[in-house]
mmCIF file as Biopython writes it, N, C-alpha, C and O atoms, coordinates in Angstrom:
data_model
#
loop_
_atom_site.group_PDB
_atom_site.id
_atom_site.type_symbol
_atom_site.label_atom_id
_atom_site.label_alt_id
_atom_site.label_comp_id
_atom_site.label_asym_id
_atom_site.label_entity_id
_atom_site.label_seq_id
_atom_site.pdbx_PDB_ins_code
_atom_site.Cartn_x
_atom_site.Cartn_y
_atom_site.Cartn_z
_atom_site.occupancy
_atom_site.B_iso_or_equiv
_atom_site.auth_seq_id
_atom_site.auth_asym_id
_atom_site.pdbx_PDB_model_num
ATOM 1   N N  . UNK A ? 1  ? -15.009 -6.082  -2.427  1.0 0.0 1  A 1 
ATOM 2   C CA . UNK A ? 1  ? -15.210 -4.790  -3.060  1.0 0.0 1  A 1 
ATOM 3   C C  . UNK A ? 1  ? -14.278 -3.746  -2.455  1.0 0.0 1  A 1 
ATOM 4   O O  . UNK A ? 1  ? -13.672 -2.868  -3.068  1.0 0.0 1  A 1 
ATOM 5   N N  . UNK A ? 2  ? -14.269 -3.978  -1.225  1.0 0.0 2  A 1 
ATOM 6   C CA . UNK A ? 2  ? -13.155 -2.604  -0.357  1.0 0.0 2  A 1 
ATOM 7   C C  . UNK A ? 2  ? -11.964 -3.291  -0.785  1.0 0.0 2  A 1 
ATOM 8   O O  . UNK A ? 2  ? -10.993 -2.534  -0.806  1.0 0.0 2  A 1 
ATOM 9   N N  . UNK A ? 3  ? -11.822 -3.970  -0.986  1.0 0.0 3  A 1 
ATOM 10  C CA . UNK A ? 3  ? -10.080 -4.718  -1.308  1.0 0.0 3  A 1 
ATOM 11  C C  . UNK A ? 3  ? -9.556  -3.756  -2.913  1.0 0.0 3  A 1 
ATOM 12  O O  . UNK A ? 3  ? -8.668  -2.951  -3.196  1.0 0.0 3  A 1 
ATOM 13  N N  . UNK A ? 4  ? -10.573 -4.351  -3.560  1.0 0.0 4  A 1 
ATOM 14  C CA . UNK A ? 4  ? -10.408 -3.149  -5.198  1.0 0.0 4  A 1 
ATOM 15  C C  . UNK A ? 4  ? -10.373 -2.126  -5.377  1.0 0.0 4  A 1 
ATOM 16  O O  . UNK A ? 4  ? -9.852  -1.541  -6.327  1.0 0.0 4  A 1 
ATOM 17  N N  . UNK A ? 5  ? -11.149 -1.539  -4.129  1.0 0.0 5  A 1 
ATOM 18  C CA . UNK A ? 5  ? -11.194 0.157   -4.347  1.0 0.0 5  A 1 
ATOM 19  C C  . UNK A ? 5  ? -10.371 0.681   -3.836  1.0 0.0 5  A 1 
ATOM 20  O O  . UNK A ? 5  ? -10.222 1.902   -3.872  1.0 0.0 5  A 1 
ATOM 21  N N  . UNK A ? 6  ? -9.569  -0.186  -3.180  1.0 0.0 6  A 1 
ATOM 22  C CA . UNK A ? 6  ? -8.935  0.329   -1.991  1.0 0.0 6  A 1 
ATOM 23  C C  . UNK A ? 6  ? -7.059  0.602   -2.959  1.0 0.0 6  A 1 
ATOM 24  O O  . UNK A ? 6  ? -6.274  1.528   -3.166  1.0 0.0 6  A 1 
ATOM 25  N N  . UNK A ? 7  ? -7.188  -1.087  -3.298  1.0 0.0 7  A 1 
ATOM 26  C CA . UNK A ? 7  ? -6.015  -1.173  -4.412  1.0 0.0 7  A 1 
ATOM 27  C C  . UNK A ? 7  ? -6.094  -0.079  -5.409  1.0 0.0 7  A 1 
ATOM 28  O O  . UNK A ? 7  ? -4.924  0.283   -5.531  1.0 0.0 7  A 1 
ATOM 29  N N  . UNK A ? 8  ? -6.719  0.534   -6.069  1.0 0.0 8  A 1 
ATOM 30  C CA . UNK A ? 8  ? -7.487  0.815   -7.152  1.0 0.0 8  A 1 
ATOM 31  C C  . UNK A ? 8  ? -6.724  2.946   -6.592  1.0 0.0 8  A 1 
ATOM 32  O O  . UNK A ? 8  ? -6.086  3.795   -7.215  1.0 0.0 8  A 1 
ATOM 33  N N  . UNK A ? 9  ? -7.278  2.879   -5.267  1.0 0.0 9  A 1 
ATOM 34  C CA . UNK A ? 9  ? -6.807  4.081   -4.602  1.0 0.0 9  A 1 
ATOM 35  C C  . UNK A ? 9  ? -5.411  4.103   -4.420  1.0 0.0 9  A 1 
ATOM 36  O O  . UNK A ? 9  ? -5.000  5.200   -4.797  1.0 0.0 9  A 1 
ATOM 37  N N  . UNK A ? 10 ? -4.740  3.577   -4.121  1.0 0.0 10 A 1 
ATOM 38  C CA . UNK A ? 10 ? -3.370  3.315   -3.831  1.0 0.0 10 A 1 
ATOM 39  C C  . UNK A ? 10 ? -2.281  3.431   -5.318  1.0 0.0 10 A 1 
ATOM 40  O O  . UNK A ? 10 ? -1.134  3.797   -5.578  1.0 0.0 10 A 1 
ATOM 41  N N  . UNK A ? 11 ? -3.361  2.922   -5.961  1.0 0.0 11 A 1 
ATOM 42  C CA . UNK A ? 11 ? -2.523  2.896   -7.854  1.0 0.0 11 A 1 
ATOM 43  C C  . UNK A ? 11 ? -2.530  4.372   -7.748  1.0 0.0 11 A 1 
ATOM 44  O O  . UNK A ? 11 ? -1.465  4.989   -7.793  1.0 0.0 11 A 1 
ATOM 45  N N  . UNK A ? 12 ? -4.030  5.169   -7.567  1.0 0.0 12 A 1 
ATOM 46  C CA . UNK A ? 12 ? -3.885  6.102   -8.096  1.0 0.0 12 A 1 
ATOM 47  C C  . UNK A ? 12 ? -2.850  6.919   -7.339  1.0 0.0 12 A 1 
ATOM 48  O O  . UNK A ? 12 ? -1.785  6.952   -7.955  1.0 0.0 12 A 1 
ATOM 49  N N  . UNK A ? 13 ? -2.837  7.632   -6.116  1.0 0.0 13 A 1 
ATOM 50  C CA . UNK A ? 13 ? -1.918  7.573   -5.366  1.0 0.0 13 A 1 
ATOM 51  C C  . UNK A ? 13 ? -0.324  7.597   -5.619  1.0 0.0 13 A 1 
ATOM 52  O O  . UNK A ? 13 ? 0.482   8.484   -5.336  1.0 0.0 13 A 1 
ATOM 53  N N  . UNK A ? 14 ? -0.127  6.390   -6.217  1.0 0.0 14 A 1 
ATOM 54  C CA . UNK A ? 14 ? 0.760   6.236   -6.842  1.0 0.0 14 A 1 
ATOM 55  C C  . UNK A ? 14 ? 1.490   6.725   -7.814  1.0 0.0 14 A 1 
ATOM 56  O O  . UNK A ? 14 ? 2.693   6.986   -7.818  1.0 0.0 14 A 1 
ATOM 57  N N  . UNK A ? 15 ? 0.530   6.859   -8.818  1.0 0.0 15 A 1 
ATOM 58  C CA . UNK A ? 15 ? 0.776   7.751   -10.309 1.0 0.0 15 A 1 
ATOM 59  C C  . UNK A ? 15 ? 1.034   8.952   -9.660  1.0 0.0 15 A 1 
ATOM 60  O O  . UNK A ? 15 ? 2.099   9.479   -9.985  1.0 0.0 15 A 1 
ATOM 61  N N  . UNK A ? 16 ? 0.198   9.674   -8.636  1.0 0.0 16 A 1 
ATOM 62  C CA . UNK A ? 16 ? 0.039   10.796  -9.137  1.0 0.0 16 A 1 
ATOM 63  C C  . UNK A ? 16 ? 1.500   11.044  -8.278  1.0 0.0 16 A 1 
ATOM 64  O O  . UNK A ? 16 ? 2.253   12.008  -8.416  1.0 0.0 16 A 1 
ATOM 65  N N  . UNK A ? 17 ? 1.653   10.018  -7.456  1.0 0.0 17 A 1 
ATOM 66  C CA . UNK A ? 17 ? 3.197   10.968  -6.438  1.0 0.0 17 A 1 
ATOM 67  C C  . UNK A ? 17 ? 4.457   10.733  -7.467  1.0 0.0 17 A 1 
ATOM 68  O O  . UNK A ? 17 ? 5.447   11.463  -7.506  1.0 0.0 17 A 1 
ATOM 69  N N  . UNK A ? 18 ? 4.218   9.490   -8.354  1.0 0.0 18 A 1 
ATOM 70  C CA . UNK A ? 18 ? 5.533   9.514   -9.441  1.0 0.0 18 A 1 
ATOM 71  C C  . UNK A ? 18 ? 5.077   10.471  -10.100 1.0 0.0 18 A 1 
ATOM 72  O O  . UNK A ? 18 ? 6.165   11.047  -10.109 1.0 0.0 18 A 1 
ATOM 73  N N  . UNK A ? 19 ? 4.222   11.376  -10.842 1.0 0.0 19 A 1 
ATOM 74  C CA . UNK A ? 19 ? 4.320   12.468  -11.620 1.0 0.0 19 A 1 
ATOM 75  C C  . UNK A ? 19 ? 5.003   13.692  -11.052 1.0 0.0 19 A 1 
ATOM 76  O O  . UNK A ? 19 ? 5.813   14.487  -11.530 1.0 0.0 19 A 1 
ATOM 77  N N  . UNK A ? 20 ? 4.363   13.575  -9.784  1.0 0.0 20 A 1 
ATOM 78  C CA . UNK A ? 20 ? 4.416   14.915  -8.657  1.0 0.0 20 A 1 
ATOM 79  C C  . UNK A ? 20 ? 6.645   14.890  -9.014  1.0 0.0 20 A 1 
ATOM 80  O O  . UNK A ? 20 ? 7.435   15.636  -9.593  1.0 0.0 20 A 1 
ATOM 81  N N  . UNK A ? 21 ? 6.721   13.808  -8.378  1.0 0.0 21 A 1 
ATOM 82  C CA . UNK A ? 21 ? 8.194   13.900  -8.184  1.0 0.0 21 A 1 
ATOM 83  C C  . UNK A ? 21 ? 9.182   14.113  -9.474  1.0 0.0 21 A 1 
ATOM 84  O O  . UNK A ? 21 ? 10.289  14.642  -9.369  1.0 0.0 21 A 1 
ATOM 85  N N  . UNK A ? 22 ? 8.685   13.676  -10.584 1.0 0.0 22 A 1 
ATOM 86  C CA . UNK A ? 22 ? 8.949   13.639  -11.971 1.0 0.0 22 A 1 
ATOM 87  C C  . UNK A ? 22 ? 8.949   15.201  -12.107 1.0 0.0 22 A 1 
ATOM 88  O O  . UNK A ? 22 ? 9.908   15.722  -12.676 1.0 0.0 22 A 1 
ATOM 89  N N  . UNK A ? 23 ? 8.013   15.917  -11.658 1.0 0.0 23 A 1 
ATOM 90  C CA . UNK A ? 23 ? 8.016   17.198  -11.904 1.0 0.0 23 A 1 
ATOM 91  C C  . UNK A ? 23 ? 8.814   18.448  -11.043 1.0 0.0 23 A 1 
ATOM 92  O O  . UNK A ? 23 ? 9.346   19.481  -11.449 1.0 0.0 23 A 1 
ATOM 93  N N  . UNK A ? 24 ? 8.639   17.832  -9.559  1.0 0.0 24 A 1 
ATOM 94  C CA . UNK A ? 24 ? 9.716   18.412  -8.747  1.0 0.0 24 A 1 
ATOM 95  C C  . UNK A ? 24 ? 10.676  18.359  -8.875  1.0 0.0 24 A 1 
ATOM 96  O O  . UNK A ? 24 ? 11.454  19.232  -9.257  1.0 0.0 24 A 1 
ATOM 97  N N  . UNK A ? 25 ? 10.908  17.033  -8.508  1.0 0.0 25 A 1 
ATOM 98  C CA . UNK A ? 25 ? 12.568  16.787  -8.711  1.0 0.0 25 A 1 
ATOM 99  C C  . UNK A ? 25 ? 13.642  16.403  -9.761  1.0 0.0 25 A 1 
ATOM 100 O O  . UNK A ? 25 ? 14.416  15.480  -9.509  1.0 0.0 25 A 1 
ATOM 101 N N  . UNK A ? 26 ? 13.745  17.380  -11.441 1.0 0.0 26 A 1 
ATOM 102 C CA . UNK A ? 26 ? 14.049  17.060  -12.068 1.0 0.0 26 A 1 
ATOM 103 C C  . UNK A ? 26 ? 15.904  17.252  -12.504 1.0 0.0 26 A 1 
ATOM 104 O O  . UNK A ? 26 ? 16.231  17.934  -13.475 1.0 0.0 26 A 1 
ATOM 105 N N  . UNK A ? 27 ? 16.825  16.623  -11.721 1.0 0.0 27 A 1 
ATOM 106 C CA . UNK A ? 27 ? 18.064  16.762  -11.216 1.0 0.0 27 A 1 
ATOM 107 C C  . UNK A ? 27 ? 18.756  16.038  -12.748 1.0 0.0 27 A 1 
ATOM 108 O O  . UNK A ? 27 ? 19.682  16.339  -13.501 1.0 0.0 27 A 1 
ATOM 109 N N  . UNK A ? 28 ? 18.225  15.473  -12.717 1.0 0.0 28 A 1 
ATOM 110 C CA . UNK A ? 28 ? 19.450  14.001  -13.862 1.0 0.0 28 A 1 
ATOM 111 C C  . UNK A ? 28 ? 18.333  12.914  -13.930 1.0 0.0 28 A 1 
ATOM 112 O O  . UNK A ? 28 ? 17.217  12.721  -13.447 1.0 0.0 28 A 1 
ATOM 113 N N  . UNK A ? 29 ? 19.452  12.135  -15.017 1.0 0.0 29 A 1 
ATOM 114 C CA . UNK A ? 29 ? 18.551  10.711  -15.421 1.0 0.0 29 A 1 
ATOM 115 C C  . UNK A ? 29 ? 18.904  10.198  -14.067 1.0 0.0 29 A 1 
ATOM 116 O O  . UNK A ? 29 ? 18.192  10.941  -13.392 1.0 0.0 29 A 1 
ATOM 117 N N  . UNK A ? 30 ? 19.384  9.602   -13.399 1.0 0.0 30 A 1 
ATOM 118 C CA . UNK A ? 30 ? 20.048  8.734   -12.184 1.0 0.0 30 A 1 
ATOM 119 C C  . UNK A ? 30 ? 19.180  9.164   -11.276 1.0 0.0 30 A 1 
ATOM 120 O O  . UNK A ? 30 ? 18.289  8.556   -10.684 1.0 0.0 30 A 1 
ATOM 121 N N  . UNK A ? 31 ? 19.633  10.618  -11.208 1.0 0.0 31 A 1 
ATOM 122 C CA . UNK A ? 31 ? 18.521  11.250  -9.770  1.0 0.0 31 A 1 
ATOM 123 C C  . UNK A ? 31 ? 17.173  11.061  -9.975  1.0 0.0 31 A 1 
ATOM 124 O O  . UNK A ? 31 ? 16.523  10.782  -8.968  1.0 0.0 31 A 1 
ATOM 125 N N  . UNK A ? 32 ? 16.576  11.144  -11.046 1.0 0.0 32 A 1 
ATOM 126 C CA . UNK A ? 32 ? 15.040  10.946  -11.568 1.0 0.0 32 A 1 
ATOM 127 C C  . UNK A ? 32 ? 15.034  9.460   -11.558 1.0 0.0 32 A 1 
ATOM 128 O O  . UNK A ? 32 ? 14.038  9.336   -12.271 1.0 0.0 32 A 1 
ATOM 129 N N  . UNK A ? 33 ? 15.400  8.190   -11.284 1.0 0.0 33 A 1 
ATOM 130 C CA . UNK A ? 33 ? 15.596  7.163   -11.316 1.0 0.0 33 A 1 
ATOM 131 C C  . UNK A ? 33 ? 15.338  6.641   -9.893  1.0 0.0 33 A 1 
ATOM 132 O O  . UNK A ? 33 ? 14.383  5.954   -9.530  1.0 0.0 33 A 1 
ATOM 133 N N  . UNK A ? 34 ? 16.330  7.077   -9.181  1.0 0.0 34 A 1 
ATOM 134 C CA . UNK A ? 34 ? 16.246  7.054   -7.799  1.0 0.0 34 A 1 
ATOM 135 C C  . UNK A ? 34 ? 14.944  7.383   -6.983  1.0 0.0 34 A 1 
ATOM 136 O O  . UNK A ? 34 ? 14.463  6.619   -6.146  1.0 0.0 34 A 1 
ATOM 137 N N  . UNK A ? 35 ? 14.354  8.792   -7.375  1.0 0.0 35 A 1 
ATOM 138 C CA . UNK A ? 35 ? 13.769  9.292   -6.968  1.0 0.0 35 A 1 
ATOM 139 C C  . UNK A ? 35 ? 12.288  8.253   -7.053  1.0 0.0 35 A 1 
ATOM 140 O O  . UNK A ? 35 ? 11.605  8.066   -6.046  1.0 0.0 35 A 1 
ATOM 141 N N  . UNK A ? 36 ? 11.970  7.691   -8.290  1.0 0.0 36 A 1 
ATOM 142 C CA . UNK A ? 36 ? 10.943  7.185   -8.577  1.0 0.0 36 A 1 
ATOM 143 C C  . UNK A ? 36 ? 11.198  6.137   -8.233  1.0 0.0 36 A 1 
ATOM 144 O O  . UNK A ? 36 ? 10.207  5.457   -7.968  1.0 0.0 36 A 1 
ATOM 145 N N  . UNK A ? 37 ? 12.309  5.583   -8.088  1.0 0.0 37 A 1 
ATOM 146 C CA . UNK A ? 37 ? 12.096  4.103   -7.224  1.0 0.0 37 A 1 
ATOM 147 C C  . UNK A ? 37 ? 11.409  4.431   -6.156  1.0 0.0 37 A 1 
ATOM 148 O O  . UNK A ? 37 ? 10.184  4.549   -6.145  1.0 0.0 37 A 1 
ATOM 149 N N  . UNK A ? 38 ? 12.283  4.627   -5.026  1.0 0.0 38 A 1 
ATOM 150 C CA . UNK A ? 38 ? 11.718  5.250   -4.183  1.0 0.0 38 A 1 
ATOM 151 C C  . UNK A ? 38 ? 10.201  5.751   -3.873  1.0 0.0 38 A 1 
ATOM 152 O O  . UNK A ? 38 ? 9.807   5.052   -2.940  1.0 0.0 38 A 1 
ATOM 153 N N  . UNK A ? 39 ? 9.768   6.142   -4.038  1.0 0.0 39 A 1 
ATOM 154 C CA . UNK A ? 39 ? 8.663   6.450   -4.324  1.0 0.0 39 A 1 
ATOM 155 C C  . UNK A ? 39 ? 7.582   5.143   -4.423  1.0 0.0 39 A 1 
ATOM 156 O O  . UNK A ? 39 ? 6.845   4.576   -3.616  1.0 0.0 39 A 1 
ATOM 157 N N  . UNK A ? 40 ? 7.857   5.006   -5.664  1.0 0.0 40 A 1 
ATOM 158 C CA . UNK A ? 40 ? 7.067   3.027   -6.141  1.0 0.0 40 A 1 
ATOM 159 C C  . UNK A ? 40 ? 7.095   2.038   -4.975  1.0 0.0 40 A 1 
ATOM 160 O O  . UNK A ? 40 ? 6.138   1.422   -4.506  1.0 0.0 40 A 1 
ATOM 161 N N  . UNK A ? 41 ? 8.265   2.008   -4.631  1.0 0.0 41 A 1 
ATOM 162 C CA . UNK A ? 41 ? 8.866   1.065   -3.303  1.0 0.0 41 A 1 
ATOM 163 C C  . UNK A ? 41 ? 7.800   1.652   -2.478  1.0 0.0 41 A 1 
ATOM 164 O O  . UNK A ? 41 ? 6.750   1.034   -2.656  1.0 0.0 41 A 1 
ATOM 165 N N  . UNK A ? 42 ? 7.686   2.611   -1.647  1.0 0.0 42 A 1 
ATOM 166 C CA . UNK A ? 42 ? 6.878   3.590   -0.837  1.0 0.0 42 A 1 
ATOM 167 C C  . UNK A ? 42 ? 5.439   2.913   -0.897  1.0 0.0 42 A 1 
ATOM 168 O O  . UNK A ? 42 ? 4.771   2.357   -0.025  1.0 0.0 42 A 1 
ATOM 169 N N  . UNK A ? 43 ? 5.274   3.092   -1.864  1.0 0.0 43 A 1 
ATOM 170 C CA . UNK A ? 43 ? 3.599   2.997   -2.334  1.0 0.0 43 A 1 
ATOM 171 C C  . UNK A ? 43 ? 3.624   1.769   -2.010  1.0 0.0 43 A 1 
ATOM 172 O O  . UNK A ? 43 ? 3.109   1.450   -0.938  1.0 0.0 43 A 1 
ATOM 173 N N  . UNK A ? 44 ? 4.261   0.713   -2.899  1.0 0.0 44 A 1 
ATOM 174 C CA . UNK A ? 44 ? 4.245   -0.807  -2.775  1.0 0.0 44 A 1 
ATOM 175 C C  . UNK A ? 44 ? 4.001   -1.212  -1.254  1.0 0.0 44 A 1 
ATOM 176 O O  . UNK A ? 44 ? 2.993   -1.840  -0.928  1.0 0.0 44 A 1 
ATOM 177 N N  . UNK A ? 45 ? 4.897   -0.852  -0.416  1.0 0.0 45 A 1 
ATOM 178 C CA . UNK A ? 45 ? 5.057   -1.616  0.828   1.0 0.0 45 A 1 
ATOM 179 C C  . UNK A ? 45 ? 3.780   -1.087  1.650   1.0 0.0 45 A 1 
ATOM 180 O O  . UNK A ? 45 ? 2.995   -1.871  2.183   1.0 0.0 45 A 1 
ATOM 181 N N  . UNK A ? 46 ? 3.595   0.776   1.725   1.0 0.0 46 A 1 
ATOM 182 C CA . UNK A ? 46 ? 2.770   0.898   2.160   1.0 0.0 46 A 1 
ATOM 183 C C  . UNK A ? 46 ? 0.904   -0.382  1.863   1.0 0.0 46 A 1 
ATOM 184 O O  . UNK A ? 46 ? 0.040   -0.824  2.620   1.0 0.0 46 A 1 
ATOM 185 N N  . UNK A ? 47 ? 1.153   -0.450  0.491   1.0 0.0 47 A 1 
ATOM 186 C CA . UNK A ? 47 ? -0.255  -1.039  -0.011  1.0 0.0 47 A 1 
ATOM 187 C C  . UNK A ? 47 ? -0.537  -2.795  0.515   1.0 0.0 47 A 1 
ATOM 188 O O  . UNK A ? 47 ? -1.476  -3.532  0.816   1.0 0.0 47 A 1 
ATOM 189 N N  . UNK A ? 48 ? 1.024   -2.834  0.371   1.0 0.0 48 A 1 
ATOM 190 C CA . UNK A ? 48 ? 1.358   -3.902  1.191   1.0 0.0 48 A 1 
ATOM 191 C C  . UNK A ? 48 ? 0.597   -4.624  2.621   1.0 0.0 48 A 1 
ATOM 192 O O  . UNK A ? 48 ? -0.188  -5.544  2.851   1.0 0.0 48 A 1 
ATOM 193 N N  . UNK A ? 49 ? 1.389   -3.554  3.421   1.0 0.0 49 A 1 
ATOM 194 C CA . UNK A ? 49 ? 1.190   -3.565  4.485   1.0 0.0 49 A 1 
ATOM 195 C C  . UNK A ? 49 ? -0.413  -3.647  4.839   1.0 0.0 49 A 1 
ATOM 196 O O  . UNK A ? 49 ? -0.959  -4.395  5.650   1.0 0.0 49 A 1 
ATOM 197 N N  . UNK A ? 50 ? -0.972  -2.699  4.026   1.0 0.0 50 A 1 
ATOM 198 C CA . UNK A ? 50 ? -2.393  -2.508  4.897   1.0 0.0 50 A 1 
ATOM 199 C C  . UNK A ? 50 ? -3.341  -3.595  4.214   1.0 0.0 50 A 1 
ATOM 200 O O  . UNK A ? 50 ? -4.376  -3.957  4.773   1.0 0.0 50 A 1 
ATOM 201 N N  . UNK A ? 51 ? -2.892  -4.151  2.843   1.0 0.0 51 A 1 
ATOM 202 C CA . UNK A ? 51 ? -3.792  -5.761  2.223   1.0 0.0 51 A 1 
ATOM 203 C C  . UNK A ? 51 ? -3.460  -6.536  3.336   1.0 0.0 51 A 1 
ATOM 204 O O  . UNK A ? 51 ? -4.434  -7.052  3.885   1.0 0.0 51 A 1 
ATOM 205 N N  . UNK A ? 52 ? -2.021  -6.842  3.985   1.0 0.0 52 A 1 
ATOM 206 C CA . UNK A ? 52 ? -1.567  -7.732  4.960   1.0 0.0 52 A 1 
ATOM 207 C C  . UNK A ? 52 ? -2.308  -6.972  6.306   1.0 0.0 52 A 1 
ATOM 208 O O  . UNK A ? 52 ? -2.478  -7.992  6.973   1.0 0.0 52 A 1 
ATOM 209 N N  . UNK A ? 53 ? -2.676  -6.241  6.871   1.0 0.0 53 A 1 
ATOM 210 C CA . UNK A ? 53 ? -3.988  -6.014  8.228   1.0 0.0 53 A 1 
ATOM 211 C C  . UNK A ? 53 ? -5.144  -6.315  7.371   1.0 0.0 53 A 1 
ATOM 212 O O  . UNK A ? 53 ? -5.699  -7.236  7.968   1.0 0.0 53 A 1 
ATOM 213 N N  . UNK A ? 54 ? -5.882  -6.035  6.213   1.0 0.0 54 A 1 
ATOM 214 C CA . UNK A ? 54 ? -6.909  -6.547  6.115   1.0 0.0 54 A 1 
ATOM 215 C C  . UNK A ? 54 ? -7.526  -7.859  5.431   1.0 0.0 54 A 1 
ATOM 216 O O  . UNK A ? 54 ? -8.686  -8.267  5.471   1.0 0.0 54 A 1 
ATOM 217 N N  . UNK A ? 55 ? -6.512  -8.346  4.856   1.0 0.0 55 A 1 
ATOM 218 C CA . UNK A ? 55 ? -6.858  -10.175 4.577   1.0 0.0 55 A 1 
ATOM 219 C C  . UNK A ? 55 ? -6.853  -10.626 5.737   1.0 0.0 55 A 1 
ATOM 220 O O  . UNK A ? 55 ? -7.635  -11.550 5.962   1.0 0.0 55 A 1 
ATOM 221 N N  . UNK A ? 56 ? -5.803  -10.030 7.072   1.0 0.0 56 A 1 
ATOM 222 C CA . UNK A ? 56 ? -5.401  -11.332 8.388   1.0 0.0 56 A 1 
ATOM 223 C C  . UNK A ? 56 ? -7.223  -10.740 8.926   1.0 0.0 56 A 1 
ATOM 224 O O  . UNK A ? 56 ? -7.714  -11.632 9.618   1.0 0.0 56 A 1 
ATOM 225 N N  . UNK A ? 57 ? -7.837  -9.988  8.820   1.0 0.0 57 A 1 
ATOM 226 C CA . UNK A ? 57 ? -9.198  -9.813  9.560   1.0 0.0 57 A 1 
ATOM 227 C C  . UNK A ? 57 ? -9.547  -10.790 8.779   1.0 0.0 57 A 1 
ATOM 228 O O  . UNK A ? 57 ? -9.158  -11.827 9.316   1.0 0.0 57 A 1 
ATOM 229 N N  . UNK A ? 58 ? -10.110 -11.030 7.731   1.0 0.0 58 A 1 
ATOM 230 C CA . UNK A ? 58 ? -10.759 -11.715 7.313   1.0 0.0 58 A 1 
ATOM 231 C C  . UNK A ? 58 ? -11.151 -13.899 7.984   1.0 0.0 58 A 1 
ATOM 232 O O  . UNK A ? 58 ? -11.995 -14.791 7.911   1.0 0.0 58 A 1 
ATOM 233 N N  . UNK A ? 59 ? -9.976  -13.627 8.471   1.0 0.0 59 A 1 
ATOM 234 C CA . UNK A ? 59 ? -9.733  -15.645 8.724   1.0 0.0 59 A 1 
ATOM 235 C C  . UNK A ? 59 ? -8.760  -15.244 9.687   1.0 0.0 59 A 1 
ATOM 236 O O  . UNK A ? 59 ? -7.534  -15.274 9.574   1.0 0.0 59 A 1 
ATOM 237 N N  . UNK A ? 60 ? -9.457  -14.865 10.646  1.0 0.0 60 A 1 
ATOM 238 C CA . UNK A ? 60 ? -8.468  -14.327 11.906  1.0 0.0 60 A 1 
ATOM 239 C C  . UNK A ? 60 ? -7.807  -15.760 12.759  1.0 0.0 60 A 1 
ATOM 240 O O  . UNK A ? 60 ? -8.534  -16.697 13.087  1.0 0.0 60 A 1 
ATOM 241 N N  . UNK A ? 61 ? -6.381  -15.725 13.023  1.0 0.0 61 A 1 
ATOM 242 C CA . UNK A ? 61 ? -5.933  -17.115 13.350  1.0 0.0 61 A 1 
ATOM 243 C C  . UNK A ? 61 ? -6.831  -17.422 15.213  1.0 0.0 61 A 1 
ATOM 244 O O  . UNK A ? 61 ? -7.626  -18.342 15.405  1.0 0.0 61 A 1 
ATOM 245 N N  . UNK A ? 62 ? -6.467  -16.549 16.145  1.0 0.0 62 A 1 
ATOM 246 C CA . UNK A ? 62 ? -7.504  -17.049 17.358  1.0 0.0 62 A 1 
ATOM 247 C C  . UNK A ? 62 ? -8.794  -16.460 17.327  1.0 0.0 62 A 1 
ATOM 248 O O  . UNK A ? 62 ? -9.330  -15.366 17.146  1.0 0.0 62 A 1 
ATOM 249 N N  . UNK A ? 63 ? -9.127  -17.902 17.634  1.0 0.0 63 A 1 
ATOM 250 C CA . UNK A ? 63 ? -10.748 -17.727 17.566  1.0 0.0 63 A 1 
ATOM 251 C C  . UNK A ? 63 ? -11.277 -18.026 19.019  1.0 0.0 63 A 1 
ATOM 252 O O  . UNK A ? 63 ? -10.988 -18.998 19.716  1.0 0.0 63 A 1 
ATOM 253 N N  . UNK A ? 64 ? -12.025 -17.092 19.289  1.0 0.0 64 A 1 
ATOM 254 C CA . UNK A ? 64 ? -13.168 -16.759 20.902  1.0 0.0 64 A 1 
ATOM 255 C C  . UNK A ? 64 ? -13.255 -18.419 21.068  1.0 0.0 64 A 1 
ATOM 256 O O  . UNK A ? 64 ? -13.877 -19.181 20.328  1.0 0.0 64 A 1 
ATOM 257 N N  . UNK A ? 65 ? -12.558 -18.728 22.096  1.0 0.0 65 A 1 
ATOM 258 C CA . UNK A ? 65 ? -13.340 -20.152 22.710  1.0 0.0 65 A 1 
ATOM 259 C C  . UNK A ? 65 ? -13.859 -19.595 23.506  1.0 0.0 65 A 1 
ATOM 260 O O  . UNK A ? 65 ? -13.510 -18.590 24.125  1.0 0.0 65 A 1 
ATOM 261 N N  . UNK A ? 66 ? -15.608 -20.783 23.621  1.0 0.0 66 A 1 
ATOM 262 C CA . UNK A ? 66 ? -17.110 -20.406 24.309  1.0 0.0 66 A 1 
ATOM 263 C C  . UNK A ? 66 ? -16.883 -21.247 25.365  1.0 0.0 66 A 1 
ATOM 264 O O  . UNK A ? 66 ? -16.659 -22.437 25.147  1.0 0.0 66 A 1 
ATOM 265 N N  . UNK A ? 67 ? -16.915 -20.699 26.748  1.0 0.0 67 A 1 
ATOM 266 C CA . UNK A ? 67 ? -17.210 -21.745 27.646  1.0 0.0 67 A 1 
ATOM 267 C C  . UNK A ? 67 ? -19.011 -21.236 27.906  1.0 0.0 67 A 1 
ATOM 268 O O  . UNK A ? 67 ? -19.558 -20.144 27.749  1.0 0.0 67 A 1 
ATOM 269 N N  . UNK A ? 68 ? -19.623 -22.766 28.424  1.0 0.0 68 A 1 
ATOM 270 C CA . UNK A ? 68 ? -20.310 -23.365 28.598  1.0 0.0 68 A 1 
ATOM 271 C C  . UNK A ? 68 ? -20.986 -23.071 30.210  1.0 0.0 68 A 1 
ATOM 272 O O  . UNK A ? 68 ? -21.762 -23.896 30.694  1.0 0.0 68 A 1 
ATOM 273 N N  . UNK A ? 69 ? -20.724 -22.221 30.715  1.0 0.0 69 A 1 
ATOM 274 C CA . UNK A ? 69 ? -20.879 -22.239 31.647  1.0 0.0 69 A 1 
ATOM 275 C C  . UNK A ? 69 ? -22.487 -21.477 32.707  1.0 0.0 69 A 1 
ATOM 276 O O  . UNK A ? 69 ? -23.177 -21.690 33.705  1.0 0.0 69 A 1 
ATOM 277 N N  . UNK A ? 70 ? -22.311 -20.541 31.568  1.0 0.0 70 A 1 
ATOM 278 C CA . UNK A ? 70 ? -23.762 -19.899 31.773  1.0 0.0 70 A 1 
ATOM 279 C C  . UNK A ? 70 ? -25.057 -20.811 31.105  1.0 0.0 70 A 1 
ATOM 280 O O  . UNK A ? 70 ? -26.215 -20.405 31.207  1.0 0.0 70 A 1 
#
């Protein structure tokens, strides 16, 4: 459920900073091109990044070995 909402936040996020910039920065077709790559890329990697910290929690590779000792 936090995985969807989370994605779900990040879309929005998304839209709204390509509008934002669509509206700021309106230079040329090329420059308005650039600009929104940029941007998309941004979002992407960021959303990226943080699915990649929270799937690796999920099935974490070292796992607590128990000694026996107590």
């Amino acid at each position: 459920m936090g995985f969807v909402i989370t994605t779900l936040i990040f879309a929005v996020v998304g839209i709204i900073a390509s509008l934002l910039v669509r509206i700021c920065c309106s230079r040329g077709a090329s420059t308005n091109l650039l600009h929104l790559t940029l941007v998309v890329t941004a979002v992407v990697c960021c959303w990226m990044m943080w699915a990649i910290v929270y799937l690796a929690q999920m099935k974490p590779l070292i796992v607590p070995i128990l000694s026996e000792v107590e």
